[in-house]
Legacy VTK file of the C-alpha trace (Angstrom):
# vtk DataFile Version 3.0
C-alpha trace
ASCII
DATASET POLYDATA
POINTS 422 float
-20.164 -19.798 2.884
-19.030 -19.096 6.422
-15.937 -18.783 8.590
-17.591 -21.776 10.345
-16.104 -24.156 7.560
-12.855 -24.019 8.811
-13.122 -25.855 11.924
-10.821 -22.695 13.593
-10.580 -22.985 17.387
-13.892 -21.135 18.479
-11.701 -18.534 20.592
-10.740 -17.210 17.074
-14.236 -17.690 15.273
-14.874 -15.318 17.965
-12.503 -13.038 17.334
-13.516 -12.825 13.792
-17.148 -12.235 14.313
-16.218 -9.399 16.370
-13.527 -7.769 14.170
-17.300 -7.721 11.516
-15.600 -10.609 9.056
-18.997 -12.136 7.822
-18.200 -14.099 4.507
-14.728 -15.402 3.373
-13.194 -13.851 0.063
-12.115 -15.657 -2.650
-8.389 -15.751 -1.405
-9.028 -16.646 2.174
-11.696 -19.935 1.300
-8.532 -21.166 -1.003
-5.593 -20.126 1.233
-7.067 -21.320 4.750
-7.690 -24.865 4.222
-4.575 -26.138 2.886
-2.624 -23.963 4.948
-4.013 -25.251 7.900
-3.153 -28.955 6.623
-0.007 -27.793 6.871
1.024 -27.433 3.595
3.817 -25.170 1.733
1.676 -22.182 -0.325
2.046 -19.593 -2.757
-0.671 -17.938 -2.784
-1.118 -14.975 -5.700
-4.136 -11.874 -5.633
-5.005 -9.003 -6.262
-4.677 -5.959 -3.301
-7.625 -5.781 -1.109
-8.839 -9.313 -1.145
-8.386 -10.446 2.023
-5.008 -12.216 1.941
-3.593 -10.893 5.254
-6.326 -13.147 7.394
-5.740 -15.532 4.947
-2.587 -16.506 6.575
-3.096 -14.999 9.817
-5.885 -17.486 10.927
-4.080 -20.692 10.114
-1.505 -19.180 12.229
-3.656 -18.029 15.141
-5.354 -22.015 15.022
-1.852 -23.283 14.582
-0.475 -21.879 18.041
-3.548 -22.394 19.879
-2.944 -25.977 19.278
1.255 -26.322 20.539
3.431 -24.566 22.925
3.083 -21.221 23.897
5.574 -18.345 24.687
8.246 -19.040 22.378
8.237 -17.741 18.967
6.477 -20.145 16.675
5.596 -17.988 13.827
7.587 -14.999 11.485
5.607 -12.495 9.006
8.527 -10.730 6.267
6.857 -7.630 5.220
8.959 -5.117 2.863
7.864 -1.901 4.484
7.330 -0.570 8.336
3.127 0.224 7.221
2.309 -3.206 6.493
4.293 -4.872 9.240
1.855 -2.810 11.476
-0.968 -3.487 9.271
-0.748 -7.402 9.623
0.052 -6.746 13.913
-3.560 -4.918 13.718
-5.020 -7.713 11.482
-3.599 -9.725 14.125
-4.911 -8.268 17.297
-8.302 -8.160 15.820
-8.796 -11.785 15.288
-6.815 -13.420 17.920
-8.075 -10.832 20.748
-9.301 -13.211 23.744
-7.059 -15.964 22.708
-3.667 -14.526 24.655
-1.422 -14.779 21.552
0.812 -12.304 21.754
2.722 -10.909 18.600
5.764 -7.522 18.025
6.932 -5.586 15.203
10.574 -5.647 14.462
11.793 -2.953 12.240
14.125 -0.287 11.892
14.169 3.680 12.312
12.348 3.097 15.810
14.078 2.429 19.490
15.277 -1.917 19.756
14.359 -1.520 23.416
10.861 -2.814 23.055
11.787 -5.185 20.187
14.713 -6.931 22.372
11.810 -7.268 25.722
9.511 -9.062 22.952
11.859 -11.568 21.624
12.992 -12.432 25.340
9.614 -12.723 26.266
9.165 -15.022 23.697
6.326 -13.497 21.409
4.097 -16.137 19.539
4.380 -14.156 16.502
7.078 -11.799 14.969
6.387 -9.298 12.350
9.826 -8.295 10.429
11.313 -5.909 7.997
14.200 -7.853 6.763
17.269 -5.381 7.771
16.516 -4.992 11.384
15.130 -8.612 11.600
19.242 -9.487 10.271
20.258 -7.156 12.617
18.990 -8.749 15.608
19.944 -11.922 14.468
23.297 -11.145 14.009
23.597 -9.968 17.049
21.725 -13.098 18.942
18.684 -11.668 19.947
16.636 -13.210 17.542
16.298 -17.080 18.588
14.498 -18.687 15.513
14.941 -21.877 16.321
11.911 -23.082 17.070
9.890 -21.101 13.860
7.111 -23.625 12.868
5.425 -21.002 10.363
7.347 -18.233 8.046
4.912 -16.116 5.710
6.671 -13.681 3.148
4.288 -11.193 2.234
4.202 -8.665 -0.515
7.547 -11.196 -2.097
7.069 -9.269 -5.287
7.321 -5.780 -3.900
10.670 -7.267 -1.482
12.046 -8.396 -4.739
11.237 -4.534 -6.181
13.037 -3.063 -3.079
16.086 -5.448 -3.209
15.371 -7.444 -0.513
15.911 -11.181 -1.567
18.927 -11.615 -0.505
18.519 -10.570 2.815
14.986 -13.098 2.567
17.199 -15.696 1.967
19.557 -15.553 5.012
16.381 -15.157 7.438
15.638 -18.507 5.413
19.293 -19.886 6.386
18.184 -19.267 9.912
15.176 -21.091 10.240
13.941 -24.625 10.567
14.530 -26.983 7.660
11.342 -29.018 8.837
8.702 -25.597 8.407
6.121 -25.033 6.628
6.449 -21.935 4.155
3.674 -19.863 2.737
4.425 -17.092 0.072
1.608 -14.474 -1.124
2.415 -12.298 -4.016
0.483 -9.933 -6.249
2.637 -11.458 -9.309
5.221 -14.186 -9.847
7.945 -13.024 -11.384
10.829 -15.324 -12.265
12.840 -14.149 -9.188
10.208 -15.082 -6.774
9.306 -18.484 -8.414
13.561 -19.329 -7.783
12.973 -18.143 -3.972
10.197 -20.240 -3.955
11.836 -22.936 -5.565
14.845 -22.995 -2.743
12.170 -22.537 0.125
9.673 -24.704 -0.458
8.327 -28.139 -0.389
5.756 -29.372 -3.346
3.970 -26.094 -2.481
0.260 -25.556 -3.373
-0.740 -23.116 -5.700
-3.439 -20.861 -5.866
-4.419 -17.282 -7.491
-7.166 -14.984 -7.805
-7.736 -12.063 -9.474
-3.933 -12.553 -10.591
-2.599 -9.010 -11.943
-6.094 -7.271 -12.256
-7.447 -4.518 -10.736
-10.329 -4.627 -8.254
-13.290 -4.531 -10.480
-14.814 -2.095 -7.848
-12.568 0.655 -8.765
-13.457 2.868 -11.826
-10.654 4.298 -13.824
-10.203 7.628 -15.434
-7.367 9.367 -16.986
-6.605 13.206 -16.719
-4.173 14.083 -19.703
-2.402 17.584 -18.745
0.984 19.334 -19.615
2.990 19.020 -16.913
3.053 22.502 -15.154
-0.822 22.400 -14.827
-1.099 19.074 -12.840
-1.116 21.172 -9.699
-3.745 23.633 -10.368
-5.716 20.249 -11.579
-5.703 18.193 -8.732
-6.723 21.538 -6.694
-9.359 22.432 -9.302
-10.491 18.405 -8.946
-10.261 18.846 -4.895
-13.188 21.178 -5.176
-15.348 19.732 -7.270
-15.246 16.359 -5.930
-17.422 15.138 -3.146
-15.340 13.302 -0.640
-13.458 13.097 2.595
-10.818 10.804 1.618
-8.624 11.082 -0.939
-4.847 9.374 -1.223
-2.163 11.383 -3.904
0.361 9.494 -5.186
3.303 10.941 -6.313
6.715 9.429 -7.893
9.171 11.164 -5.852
9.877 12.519 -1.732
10.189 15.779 -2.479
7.404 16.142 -4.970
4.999 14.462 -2.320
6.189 16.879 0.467
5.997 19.763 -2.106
2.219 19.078 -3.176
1.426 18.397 0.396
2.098 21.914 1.569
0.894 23.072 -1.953
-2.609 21.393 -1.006
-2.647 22.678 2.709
-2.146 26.344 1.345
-5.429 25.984 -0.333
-7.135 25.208 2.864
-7.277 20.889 2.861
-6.484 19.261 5.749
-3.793 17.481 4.609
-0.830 14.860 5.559
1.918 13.268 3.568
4.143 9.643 3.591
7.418 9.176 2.442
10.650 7.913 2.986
11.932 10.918 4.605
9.360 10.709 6.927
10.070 9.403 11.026
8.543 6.365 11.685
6.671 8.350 14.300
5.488 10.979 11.747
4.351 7.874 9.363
2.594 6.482 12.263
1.070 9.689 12.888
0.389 10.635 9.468
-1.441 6.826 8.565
-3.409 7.405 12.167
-4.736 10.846 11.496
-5.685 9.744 7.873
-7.484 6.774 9.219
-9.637 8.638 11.951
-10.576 11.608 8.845
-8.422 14.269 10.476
-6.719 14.713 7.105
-9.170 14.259 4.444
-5.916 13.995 1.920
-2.564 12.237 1.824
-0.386 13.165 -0.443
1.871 9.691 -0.495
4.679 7.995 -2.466
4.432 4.276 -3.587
5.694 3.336 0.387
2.083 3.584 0.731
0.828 1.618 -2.378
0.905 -1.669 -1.017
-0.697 -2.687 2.821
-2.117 0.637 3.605
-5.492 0.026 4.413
-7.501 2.638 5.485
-11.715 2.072 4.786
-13.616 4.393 3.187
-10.867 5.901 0.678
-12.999 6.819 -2.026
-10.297 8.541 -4.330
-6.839 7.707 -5.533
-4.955 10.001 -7.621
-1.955 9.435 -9.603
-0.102 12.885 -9.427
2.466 10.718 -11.363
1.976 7.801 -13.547
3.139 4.885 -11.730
6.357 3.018 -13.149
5.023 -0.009 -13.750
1.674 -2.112 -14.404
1.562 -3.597 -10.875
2.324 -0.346 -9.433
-0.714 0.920 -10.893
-2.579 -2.228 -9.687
-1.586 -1.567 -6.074
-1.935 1.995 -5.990
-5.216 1.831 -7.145
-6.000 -0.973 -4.666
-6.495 1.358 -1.547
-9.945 2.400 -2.627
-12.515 0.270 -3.811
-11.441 -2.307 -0.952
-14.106 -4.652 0.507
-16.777 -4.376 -2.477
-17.024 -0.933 -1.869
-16.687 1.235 -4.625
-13.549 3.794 -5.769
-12.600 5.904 -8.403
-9.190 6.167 -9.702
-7.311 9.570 -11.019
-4.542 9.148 -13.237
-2.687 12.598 -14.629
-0.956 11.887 -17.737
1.408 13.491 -19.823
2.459 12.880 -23.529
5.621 11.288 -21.540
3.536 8.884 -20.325
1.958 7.439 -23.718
3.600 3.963 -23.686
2.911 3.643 -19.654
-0.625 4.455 -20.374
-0.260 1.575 -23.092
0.874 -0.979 -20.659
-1.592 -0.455 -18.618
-4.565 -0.755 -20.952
-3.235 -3.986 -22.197
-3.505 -5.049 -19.119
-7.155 -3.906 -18.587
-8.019 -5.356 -21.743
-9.604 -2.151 -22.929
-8.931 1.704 -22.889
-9.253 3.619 -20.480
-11.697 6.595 -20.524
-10.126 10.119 -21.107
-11.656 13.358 -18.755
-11.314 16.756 -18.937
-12.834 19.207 -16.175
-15.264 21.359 -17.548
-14.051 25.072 -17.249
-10.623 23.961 -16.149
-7.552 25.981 -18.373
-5.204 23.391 -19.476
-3.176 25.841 -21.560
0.119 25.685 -20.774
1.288 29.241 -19.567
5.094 30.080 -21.597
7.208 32.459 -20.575
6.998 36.530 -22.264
9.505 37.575 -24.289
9.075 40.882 -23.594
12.500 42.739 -21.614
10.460 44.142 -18.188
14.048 44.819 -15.898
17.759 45.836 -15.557
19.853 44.140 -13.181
22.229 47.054 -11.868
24.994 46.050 -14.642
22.878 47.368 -17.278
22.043 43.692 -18.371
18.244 43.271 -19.430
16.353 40.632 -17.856
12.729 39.036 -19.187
10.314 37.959 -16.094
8.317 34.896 -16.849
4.627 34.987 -16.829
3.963 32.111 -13.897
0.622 30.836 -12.771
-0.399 32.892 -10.209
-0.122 31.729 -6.786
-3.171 30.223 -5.425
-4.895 31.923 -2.282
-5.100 30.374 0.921
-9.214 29.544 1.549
-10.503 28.471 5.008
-9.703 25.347 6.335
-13.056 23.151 6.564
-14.861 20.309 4.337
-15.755 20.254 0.621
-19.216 19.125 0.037
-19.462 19.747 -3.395
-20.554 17.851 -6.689
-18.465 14.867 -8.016
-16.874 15.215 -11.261
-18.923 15.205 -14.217
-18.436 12.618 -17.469
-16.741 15.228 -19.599
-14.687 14.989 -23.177
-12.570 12.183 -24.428
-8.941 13.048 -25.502
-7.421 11.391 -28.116
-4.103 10.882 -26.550
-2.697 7.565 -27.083
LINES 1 423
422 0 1 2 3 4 5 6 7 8 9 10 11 12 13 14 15 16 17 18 19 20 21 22 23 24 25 26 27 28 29 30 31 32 33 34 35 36 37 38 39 40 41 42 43 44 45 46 47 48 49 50 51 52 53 54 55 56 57 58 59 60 61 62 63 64 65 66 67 68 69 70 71 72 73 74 75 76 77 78 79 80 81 82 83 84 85 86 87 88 89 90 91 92 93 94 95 96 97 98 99 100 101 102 103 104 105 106 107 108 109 110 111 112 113 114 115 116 117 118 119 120 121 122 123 124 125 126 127 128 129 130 131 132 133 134 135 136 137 138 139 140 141 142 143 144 145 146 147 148 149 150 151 152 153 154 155 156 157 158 159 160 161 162 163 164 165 166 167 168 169 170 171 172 173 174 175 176 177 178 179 180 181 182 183 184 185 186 187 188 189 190 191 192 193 194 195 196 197 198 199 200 201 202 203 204 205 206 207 208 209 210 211 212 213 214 215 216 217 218 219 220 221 222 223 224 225 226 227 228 229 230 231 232 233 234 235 236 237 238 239 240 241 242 243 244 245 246 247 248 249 250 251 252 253 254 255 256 257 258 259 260 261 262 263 264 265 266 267 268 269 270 271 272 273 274 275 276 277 278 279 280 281 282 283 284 285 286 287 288 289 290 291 292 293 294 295 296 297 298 299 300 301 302 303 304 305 306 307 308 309 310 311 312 313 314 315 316 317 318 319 320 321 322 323 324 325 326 327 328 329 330 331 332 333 334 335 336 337 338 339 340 341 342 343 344 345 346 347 348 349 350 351 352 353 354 355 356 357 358 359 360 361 362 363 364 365 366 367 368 369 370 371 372 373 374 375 376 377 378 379 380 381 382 383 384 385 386 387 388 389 390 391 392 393 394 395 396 397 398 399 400 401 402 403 404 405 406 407 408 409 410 411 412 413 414 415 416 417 418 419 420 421
């Protein structure tokens, strides 16, 4: 099977051989042909399949074959990192072709957002607040949108987006075609799609599985050892790319200067964040001048960054399909990944869901020569405080040293003893 199949205009079969897209996945040989018939589409998969192309090249052949500056086609992506994700996906494989596509989201400058849409951009790619922004205050014309894709619907519904989804809807074409791609269907979503679409096609692959190129592994640990863990893991695993996710901001900020202390180059992504620091932060992590990002779930879904050959769950993830997409940054592309998940005896029925899921449990590690004992405070009395009051010190773990900043090349983890904790 080749791209060739499609009958795409040959300035973009160009642009795909040179972005190194050799063989359609699964997603993009079912997604491409009836979205370039024109028909509505929900497509459903897995992270890291290919989806992104999958509804940028009907787009890209779409254009090529109409009008051209004025804005013809709108991407809704939930978060800023995979609105520039599916720009890059689009630059690749429409580069030649003159197509010319902008971001529009928030916590950057409008400036070069307002010059795009009076331009008249091809393609926009929108975070739904600032999208509603501009169109409330008439800079977005969207009157001529041929095309609208909502990406990642699942993970809009998650952030409480739908209702702003549907009034971008209530500005758009009636006569459009619609195509929805979602790692799950969820009641919600099938009502949006219900209200937005027209005898839509369906198709899934892979629907709510992991990539079967990612191997799984749970850590359990008490809590105040996960720390020295992922540290003690750090050295004794063999890579140059590892992403941390954690469940909170502050945690992920906290464990990112935890990790630099012991001499990692190391970057973190989160909410509190500038978009320029998450730019910066995804562009050093891409080009291996952090080997480690220490990351909350923003970065679960659209983040793709090759050669990521760790993920670590710091914290279990709330959910089944957060796991799924967390997961989904390494093993992308048939290459292979391992997955880290620290667990606590909090996280018993979590660690449940997610083996139901799998259809099978999930191997249980220790690291050989690694203390899990869980270091209580001393009762013993060791101070005054100058009103005669007795006060007990704690017995903490001690502070790890700083080492010199450089690369690990050191053994991967060994196969080591199964826990029994269910």
């Amino acid at each position: 099977m080749s791209f060739n199949q499609f009958n795409l205009d040959s300035r973009i079969v160009s642009g795909i051989n040179r972005a190194g897209y050799v063989t359609p996945t699964p997603i993009q040989l079912a997604a491409v042909p009836p979205a370039l018939a024109g028909h509505d589409l929900i497509g459903t998969a897995q992270t890291g399949t290919g989806k992104t192309a999958a509804f940028v090249l009907p787009i890209l052949h779409h254009i090529l074959t109409g009008p051209r500056q004025q804005t013809r086609a709108l991407i809704v992506t939930p978060t800023r990192e995979l609105a520039e994700q599916v720009h890059h996906v689009i630059g690749q494989l429409s580069a030649g072709t003159g197509i010319r596509s902008a971001t529009v989201y928030g916590g950057v400058g409008a400036g070069p957002q307002l010059r795009a849409m009076r331009e008249g951009v091809e393609i926009l790619v929108a975070c739904p607040g600032r999208l509603l922004d501009h169109i409330g205050q008439g800079h977005a014309r969207l009157g001529r949108i041929q095309i609208v894709v909502l990406d990642e619907a699942d993970r809009m519904l998650d952030m409480g987006f739908l209702p702003d989804v549907r009034r971008i809807l209530g500005h758009l074409p009636v006569q459009r075609q619609t195509l929805l791609f979602s790692a799950t269907c969820p009641p919600e979503i099938e009502r949006l799609a219900a209200g937005a679409m027209a005898n839509p096609k369906r198709i899934a692959v892979g629907l709510s599985c992991p990539a079967h190129t990612v191997s799984h592994a749970l850590f359990p640990v008490p809590l105040p050892r996960k720390t020295p863990l992922l540290l003690a893991l750090l050295e004794e695993t063999d890579t140059e790319s590892v992403l941390v996710f954690t469940r909170t901001k502050h945690r992920a900020q906290r464990l990112a200067q935890q990790v630099a202390r012991a001499g990692y180059r190391v970057t973190s992504l989160h909410s509190d964040r500038t978009q320029s620091q998450r730019q910066a932060a995804l562009t050093g992590f891409r080009r291996g001048d952090y080997q480690i990002m220490v990351a909350t779930d923003i970065a679960a879904r659209g983040l793709d960054v090759e050669g990521i050959s760790h993920v670590v769950n710091y914290d279990m993830p709330n959910t089944v399909d957060d796991y799924i997409h967390r997961i989904g940054r390494t093993g992308r592309a048939e290459r292979t990944g391992d997955a880290y998940t620290f667990v606590t005896p909090d996280d018993a029925s979590a660690v449940r869901a997610v083996e139901r899921m799998m259809g099978q449990p999930l191997p249980r590690r220790a690291l050989p020569g690694f203390d899990y004992a869980e270091l209580l405070p001393s009762k013993k009395p060791v101070a005054r405080t100058a009103h005669g009051v007795s006060a007990r010190a704690s017995t903490l773990p001690t502070q790890l040293s700083a080492r010199p900043a450089g690369r690990r090349n050191v053994r991967r983890v060994r196969p080591a003893v199964r826990f029994a904790v269910r």
